[in-house]
C-alpha positions in Angstrom: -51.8 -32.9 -53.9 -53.8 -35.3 -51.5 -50.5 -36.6 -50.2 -48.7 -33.9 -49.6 -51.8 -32.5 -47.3 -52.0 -35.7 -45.3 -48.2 -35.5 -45.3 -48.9 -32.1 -43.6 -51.5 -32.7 -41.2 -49.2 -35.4 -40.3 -46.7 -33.1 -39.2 -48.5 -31.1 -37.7 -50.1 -33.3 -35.3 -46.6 -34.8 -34.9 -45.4 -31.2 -34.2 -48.3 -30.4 -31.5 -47.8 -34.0 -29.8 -43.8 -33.1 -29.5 -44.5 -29.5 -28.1 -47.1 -30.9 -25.6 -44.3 -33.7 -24.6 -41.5 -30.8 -24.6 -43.7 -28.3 -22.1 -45.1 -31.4 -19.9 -40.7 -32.6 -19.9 -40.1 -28.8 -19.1 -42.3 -28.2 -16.2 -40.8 -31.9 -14.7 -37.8 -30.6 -14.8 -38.7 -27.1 -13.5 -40.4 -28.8 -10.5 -37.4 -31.4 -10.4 -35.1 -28.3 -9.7 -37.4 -26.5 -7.0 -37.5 -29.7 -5.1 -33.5 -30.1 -5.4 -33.0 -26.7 -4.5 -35.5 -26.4 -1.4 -34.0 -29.9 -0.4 -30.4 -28.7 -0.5 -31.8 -25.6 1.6 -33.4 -28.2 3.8 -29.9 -30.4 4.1 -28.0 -26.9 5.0 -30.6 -26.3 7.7 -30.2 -29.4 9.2 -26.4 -29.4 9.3 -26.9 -26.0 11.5 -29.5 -27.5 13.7 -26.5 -30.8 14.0 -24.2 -28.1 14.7 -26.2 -26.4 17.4 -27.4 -29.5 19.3 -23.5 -30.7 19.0 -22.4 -27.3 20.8 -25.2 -27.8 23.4 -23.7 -31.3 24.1 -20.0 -30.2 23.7 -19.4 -33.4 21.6 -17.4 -33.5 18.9 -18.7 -34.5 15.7 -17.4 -37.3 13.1 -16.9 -36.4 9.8 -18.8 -38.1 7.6 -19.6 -37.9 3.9 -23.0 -36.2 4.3 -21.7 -33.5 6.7 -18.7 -32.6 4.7 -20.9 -31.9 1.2 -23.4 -29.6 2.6 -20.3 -27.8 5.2 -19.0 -25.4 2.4 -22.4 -24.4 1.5 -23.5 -23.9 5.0 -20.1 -21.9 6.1 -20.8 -19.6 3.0 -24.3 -18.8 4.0 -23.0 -18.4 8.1 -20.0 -17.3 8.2 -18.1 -13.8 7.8 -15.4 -13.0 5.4 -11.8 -13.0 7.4 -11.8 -8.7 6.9 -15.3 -8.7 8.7 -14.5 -11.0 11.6 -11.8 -8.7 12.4 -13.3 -5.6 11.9 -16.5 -6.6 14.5 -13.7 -7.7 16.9 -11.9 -4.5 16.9 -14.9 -2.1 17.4 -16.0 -4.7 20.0 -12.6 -3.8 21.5 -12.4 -0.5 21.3 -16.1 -0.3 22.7 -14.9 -2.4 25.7 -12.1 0.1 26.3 -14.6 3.3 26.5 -15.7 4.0 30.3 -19.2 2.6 31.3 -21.0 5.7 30.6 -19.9 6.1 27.1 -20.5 2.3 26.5 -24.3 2.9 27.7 -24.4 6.0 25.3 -23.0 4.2 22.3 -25.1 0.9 22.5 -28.5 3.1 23.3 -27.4 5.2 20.3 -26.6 2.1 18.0 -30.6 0.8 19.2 -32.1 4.1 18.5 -30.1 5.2 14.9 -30.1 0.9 13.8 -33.6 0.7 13.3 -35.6 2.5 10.8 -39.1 3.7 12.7 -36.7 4.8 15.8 -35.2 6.9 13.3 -38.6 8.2 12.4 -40.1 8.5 15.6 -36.8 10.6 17.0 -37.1 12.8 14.1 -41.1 13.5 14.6 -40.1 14.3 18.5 -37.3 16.5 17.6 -39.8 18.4 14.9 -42.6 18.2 17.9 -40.1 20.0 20.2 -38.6 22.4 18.4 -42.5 23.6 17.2 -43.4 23.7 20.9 -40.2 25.7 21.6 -41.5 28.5 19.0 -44.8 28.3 20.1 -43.8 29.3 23.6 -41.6 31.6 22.4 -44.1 33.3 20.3 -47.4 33.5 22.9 -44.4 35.3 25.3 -43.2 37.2 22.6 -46.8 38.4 21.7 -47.8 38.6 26.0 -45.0 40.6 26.4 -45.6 43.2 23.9 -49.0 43.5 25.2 -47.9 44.5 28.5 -45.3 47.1 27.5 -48.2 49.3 25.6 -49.1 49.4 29.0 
């Protein structure tokens, strides 16, 4: 009976010394994968910086090994699916065809009705105008049937 309790607290202490090992191994490789991941975010940043000081230079780039692993990633994360690029290049048309007016009117509308608290702020003005309206219209509503008892 002796030995199979020493046999036990054996295991068990083997069995706490593994699970310790196995969370410490765990939490290396969870920090191992932040650190890969925030680096390739890092690499794919860098390319776009390469690629904007390149454009500012106009000169053409070599490719290299490093630039050609991290280019997929980075063209996912920029770029537009064929259907979109179209699609923005067509409405830029068509808004290029309208007459200057129209243009003015379409941009100023885009600005107001893109942005959320625009949105809000023209809604509170229209509700503030229309009450003002019915104010009016009430005090000469009432003023005016005062005078015709008259």
């Amino acid at each position: 009976m002796a030995i199979t309790r020493q046999q036990r607290d054996h295991l068990r202490a083997r069995v706490l010394t593994l699970e310790a090992e196995r969370d410490s191994l765990r939490e290396e490789v969870g920090d191992k994968t932040r650190k890969c991941d925030t680096l390739y975010t890092d690499n794919i940043k860098l390319l776009e910086q390469k690629k904007y000081w390149q454009s500012m230079r106009h000169a053409s780039s070599e490719d290299d090994v490093i630039e050609m692993r991290y280019m997929p990633a980075y063209m996912e994360e920029v770029s537009l699916s064929p259907f979109e690029t179209f699609k923005i290049s067509e409405r830029e048309k068509r808004l290029m065809r309208l007459p200057r007016g129209e243009r003015l009117l379409v941009q100023v509308l885009t600005l107001i009705v893109g942005n959320r608290m625009t949105r809000i702020a023209g809604g509170l003005y229209l509700m503030a105008l229309h009450l003002l309206v019915f104010i009016v219209l009430y005090k000469f509503m009432h003023l005016s049937s005062k005078y015709d008892n008259v």
